[in-house]
Structure formats: C-alpha cells, structure tokens
C-alpha positions as CSV (number, residue, x, y, z in Angstrom):
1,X,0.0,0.0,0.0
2,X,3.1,2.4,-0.2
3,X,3.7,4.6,-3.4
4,X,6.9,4.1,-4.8
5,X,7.1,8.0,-5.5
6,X,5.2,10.5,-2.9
7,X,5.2,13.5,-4.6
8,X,7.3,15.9,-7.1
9,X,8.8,19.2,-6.5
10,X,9.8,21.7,-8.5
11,X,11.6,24.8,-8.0
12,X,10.1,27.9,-10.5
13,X,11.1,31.1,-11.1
14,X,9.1,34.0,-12.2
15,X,9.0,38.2,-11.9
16,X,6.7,39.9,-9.8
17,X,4.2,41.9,-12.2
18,X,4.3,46.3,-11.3
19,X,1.4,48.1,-12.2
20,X,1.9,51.2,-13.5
21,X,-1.1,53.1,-12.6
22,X,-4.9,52.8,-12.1
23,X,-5.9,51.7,-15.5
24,X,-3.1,50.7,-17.2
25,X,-1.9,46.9,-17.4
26,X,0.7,45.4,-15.1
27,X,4.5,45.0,-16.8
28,X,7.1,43.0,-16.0
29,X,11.2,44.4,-15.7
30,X,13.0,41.9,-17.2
31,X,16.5,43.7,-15.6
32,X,14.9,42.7,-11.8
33,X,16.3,39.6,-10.2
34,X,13.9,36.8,-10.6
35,X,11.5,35.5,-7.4
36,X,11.6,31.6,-6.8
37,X,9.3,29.3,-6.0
38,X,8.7,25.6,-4.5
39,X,5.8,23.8,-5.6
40,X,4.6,20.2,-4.6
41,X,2.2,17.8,-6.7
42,X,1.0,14.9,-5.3
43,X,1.3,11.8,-7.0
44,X,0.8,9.3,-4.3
45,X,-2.1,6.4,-3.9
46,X,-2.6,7.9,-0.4
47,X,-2.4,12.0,0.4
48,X,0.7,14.0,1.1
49,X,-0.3,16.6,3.3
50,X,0.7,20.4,4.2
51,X,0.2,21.7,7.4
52,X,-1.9,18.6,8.3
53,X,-4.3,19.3,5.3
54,X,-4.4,17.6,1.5
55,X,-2.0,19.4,-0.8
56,X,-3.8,21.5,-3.9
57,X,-3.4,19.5,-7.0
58,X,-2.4,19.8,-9.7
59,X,0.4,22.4,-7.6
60,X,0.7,23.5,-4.1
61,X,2.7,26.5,-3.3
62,X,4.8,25.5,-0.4
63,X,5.2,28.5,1.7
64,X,8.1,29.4,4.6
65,X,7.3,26.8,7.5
66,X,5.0,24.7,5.4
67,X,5.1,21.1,6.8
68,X,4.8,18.3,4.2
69,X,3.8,15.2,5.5
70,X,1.8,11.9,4.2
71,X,-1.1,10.1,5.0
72,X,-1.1,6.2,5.5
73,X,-3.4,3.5,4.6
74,X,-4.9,3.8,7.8
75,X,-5.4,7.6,7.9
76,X,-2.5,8.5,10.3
77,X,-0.6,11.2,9.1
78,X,2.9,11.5,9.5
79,X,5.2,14.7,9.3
80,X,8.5,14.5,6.9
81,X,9.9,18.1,6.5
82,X,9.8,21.8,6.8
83,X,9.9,24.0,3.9
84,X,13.0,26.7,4.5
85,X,13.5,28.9,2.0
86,X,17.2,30.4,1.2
87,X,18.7,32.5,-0.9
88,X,20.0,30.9,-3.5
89,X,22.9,32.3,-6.1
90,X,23.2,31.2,-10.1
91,X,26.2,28.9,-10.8
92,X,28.5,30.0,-13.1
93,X,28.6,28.1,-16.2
94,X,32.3,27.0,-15.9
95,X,32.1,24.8,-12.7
C-alpha cells in the first residue's frame, strides 16, 4: 500500500508583475532579479499533506514553514519536513 514516488517538487522562477497606474496593465522588468518558487504535486495512492491538510493538486505552493507530511493506509498522518527557503545564487557556467 506504499507509493513508490510520494510527490514531485519543482523549484520555479518567475518576476513579480508592477502596475503602473490605475488603468493601465501590469509589466514586467526583465532587468529585476527573478523571485523563486517551490511547488509540490501529489502523485501518491494515499495523500501527502501540508500543514496537516491535503496538498492542492495539480500544484501546491509550499510557503516558509510549510510542513509536508503523508497520510497512511490507515489515515494517520505522519510529518517528513519543513519548507526553509534560502537565498540561493546562479552557478557560473564554468564549474
């Protein structure tokens, strides 16, 4: 009755939209330094959890402190790890 795999998690990047002004459409500065993002999906015969609670599917946006966890056969759930987020720098190309 255990998955093989739990769950996937991917790490995204994206830029956070400015709006100019009350009407006008929000833009994007390609020159800022790109926000990042962990997501988990579920792919599990039984639920993995955050903060006690199914995740979202098809994506759940793991916040700072999130607990992800899974839930057995039986019901139980059972806490693996705490989401930390750090600031992370780009590897140069030549290592």
């Amino acid at each position: 009755d255990v998955s093989k795999i739990h769950c996937q998690l991917a790490l995204r990047q994206f830029w956070m939209p400015k709006k100019e002004g009350s009407g006008s459409k929000a833009s994007v500065d390609p020159h800022e330094e790109p926000q990042s993002a962990l997501f988990l999906r579920d792919v599990s015969r039984n639920k993995m959890l955050v903060n006690g609670a199914p995740a979202f599917r098809p994506w759940h946006w793991l916040q700072e402190e999130d607990v992800i966890g899974l839930q057995t056969a039986s019901g139980d759930s059972q806490s693996l790890y705490k989401v930390k987020y750090n600031v992370h720098r780009k590897i140069p190309g030549h290592i």
